[in-house]
C-alpha positions in Angstrom: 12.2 -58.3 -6.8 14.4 -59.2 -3.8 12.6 -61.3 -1.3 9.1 -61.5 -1.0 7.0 -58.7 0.7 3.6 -60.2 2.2 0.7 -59.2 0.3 -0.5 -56.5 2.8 2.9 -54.8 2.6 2.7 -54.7 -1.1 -0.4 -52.8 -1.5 0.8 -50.9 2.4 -0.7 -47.4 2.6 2.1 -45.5 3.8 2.2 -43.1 6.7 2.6 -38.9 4.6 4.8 -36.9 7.3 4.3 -32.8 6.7 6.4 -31.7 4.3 9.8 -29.6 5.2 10.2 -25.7 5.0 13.5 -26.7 3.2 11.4 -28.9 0.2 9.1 -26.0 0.3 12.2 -23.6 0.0 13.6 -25.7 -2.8 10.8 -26.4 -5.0 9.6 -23.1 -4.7 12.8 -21.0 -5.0 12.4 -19.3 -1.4 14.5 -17.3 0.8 12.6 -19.0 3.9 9.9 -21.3 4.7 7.9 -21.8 7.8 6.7 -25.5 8.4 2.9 -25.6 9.8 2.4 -29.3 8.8 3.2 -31.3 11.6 1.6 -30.1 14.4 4.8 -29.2 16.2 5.4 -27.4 19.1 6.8 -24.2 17.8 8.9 -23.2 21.1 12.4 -24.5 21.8 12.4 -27.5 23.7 11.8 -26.4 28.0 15.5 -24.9 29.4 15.0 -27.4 32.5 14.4 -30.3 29.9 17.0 -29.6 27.4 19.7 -29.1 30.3 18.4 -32.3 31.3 19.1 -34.0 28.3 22.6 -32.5 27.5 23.9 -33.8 30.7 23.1 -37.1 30.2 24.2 -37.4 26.8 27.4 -38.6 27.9 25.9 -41.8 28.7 24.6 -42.8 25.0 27.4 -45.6 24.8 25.6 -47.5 27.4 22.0 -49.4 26.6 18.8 -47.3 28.3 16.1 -49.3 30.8 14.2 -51.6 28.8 11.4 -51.0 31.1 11.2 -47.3 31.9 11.1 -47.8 35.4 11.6 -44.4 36.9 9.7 -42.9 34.1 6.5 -45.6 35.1 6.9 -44.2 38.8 6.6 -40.8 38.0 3.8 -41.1 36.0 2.3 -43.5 38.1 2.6 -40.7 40.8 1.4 -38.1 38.3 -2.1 -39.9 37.8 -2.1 -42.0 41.3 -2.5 -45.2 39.2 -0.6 -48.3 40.5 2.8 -49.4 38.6 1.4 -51.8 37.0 -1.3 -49.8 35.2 1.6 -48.2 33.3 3.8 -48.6 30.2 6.3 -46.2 28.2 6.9 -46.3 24.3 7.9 -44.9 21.4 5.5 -42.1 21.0 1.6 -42.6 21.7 1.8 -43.8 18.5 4.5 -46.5 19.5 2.4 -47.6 22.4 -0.9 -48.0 19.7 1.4 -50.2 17.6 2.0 -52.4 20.5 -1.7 -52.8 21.4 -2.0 -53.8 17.7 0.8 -56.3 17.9 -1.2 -57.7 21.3 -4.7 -57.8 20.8 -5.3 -58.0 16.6 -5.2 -61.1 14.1 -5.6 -61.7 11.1 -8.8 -61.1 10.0 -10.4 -59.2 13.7 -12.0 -56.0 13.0 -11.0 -52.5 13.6 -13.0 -49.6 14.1 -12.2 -46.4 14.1 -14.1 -42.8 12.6 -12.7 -41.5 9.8 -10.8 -38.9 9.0 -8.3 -39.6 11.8 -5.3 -40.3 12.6 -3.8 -41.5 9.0 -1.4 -44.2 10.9 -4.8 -46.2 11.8 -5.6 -47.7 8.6 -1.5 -48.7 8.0 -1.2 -51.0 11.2 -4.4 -52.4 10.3 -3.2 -53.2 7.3 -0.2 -54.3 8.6 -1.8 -56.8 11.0 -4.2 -57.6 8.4 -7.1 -56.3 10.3 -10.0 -55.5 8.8 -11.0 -51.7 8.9 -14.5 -50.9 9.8 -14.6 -47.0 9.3 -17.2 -44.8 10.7 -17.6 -41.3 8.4 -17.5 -38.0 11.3 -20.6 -35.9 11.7 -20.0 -32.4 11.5 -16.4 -33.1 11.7 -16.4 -34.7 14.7 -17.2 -38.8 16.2 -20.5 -40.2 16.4 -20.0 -42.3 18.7 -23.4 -43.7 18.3 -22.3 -44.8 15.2 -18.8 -46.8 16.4 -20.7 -48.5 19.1 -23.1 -49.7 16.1 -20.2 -50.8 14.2 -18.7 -53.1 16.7 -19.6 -57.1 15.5 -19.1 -60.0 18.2 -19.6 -62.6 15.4 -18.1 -66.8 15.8 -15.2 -65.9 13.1 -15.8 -62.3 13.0 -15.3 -59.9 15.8 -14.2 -56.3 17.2 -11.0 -56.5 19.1 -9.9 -52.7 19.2 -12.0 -49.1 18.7 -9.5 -46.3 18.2 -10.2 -43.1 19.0 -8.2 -40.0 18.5 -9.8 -36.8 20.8 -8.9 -34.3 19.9 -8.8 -35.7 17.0 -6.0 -35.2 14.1 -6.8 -33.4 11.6 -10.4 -31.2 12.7 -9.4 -30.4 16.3 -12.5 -32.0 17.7 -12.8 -33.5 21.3 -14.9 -36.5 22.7 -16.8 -35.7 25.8 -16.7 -37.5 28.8 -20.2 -38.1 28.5 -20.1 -39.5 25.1 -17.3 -41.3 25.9 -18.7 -43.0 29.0 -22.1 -44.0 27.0 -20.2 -45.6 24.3 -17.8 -47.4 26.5 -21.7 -48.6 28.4 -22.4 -49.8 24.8 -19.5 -52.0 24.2 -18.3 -55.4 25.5 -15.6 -55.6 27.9 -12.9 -57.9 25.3 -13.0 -54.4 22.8 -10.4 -52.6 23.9 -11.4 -48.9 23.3 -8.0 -46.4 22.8 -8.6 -42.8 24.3 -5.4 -41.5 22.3 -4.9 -38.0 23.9 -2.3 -36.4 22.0 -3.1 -32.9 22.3 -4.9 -33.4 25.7 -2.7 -30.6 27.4 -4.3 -28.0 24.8 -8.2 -28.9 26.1 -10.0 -26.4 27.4 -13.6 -28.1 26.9 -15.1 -28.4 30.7 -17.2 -31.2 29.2 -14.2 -33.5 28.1 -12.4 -34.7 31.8 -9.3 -36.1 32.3 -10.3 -40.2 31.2 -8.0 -41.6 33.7 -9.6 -40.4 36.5 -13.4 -40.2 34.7 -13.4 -43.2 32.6 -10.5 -45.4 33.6 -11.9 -46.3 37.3 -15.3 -47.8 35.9 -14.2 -49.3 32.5 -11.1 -51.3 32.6 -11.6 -52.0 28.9 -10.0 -48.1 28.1 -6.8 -47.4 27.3 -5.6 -43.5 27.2 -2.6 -42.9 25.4 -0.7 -39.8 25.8 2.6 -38.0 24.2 5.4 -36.1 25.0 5.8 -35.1 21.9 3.0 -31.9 21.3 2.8 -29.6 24.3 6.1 -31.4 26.1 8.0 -30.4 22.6 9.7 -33.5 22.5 8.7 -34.7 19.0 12.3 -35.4 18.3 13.0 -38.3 21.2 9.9 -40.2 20.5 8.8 -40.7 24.3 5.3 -41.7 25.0 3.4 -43.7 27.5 -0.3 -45.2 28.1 -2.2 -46.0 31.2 -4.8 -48.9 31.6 -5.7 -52.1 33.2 -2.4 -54.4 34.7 -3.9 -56.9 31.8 -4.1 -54.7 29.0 -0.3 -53.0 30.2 1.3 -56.4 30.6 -0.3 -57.7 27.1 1.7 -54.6 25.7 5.1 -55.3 27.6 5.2 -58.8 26.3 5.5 -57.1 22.7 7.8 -53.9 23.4 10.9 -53.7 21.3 14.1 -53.8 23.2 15.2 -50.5 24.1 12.6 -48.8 22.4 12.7 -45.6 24.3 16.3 -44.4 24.4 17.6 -43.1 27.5 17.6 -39.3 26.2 13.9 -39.9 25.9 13.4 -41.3 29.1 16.0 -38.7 31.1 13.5 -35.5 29.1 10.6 -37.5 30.1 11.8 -37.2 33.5 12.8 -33.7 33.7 9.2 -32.8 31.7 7.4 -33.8 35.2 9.7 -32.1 37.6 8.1 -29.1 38.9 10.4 -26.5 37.0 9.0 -27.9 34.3 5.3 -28.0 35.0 5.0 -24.3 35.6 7.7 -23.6 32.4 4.7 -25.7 30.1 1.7 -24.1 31.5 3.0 -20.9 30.6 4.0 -22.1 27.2 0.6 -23.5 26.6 -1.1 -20.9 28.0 0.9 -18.9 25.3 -0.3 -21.2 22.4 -3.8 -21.1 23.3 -3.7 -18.0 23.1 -2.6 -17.8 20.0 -4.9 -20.4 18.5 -7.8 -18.5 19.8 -6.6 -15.1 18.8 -5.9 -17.0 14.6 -9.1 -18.6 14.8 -11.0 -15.9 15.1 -8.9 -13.8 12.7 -9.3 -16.6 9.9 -13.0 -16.7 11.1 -13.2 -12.9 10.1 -11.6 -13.0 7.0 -14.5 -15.5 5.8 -12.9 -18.5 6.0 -14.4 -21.6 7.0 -12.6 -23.2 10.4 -13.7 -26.1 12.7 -13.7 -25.1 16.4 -10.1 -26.8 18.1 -9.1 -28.6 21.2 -5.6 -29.2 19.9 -2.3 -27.1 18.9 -3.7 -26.8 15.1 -6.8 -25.5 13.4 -8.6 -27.3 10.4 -9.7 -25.2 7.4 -13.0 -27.3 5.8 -12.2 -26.0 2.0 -13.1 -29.3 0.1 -12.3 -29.1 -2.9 -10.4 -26.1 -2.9 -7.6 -27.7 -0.6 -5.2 -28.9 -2.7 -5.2 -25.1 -4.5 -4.9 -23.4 -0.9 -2.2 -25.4 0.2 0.1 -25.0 -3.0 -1.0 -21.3 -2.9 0.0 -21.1 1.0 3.5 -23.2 0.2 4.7 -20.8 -3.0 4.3 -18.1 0.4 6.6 -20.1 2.1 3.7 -21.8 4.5 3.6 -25.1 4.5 0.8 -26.8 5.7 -1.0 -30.5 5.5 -3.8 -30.9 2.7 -6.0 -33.5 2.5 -7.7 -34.1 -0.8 -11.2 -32.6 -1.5 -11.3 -32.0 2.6 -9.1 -29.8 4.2 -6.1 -28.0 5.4 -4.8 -28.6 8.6 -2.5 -25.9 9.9 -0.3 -26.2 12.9 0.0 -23.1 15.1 3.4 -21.4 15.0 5.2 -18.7 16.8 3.3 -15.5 17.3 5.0 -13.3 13.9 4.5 -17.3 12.0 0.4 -17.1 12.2 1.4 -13.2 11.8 2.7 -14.5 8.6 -0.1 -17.1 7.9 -3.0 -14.5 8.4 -1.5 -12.0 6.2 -1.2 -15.0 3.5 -4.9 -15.8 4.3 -5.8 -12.7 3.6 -4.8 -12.2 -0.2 -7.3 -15.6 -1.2 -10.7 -14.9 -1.7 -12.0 -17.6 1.3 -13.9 -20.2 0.2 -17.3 -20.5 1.9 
């Protein structure tokens, strides 16, 4: 061996990305694939945005703003927060790495329900957290339970609750009442993450936007949101998370140099301009549509499908879901299984989920 890994990187869970249409195409021997594993946006990239980007790509020789500063003052103007209750990163997911990095030593616990997000168990491992997992009810949080879970013990004690709502892979949202009694429940030095990735695709009147509902009267939250799902912009990693001046300048003090390119940060930009705002309403409108209108056809061919708040839907098969997705790939649909769970499939274009039904459709569904 070559160096010497720390134990916790030896025995590292790593992070599975979807597979690509051009594995599938390969393994498979297929004239095309569609990929439905990643929970993409399926459109091209927003004209205003993507004309934003190619003019400033002329400028990639020169180092982007460390700090995100225009990017911080438009979202700060977005959400009427102050500038310092801001920060930009790589992703959502870049920002929770940071919090990580800030708040979590060796040894504090972790809690988080499970199945989530499947990067939560890899930075604890990483920071050599410990992992206190609470199992989902009906495929969704009990929250009940996480607040239950949190110790506040001499050697031992809860420095972070993570929470993905919707949450990746069921599709299942926390409400703001839920959220609000658990956040009650819990000390003020646990940070609790509201990671809203696919917050632009809720359509739950019971689940408000946290950083006007929640943030104001617990300045323990963090909400975490991407540019990545409904923005499009999965391919510049831009991200950003709003929370208490403390909690934003912990995760400053820890940001990589430079972590957001400047491509990132000039799409970022455009993505909030008004052009842009009414260009992604109609292209979520679009995809809600869409999700409703493949729910319920998967519903009526007898499968089995958890009720979504996000740009995916999440097929319950258990033990059949290794067999659906292998069936659904050798179609040319690939999708995300998760051993004796579930399937996760990621909305597509309007002839993709054509595609997908018409695939469902020659499986006898699995009750």
């Amino acid at each position: 061996m070559i160096g010497r890994p720390r134990a916790a990187v030896e025995g590292l869970p790593q992070y599975k990305p979807g597979r690509s249409a051009a594995q599938a195409e390969a393994e498979h021997n297929l004239a095309e694939a569609i990929k439905l594993a990643s929970n993409e946006n399926a459109n091209d990239p927003l004209p205003s945005v993507a004309k934003a980007v190619s003019e400033a790509a002329l400028g990639m020789n020169r180092y982007p703003d460390h700090r995100c500063m225009e990017v911080r003052e438009a979202l700060a103007d977005r959400h009427s927060v102050g500038l310092d209750e801001v920060t930009v990163g790589s992703g959502s997911v870049g920002v929770l790495q940071q919090l990580f990095a800030a708040y979590v030593d060796p040894g504090d616990e972790v809690v988080y329900p499970w199945r989530s997000f499947e990067v939560h168990p890899v930075f604890c491992a990483v920071s050599g957290a410990q992992a206190v997992t609470v199992p989902l009810v009906d495929h969704a949080f009990d929250l009940d339970g996480v607040a239950a879970a949190v110790t506040d013990r001499t050697k031992i004690c809860t420095k972070i609750i993570v929470l993905s709502t919707p949450n990746n892979p069921t599709g299942t949202a926390c409400t703001t009442a839920e959220l609000q009694r658990l956040l009650a429940a819990v000390p003020l030095e646990v940070i609790v993450v509201i990671d809203e990735a696919y917050r632009e695709f809720v359509t739950d009147p019971s689940v408000a936007d946290p950083i006007e509902a929640i943030l104001p009267t617990h300045p323990n939250a963090l909400v975490l949101r991407t540019f990545s799902k409904a923005y499009g912009l999965a391919n510049l990693r831009v991200g950003y998370g709003v929370g208490h001046p403390d909690v934003i300048g912990a995760l400053d003090k820890v940001a990589l140099p430079f972590i957001v390119s400047g491509l990132a940060q000039t799409a970022a930009l455009a993505s909030l301009e008004p052009q842009a705002s009414v260009e992604l309403d109609e292209r979520v409108a679009g995809i809600l549509a869409e999700r409703e209108r493949v729910s319920t056809a998967i519903v009526a061919q007898g499968w089995p499908v958890v009720p979504s708040q996000a740009n995916f839907l999440y097929l319950p098969v258990e033990d059949s879901a290794m067999d659906l997705f292998v069936s659904l790939e050798k179609q040319g649909l690939v999708t995300r299984p998760f051993e004796g769970e579930g399937v996760r499939i990621s909305l597509g274009t309007p002839s993709q989920n054509d595609r997908l039904l018409a695939a469902l459709g020659t499986f006898e569904p699995v009750a």
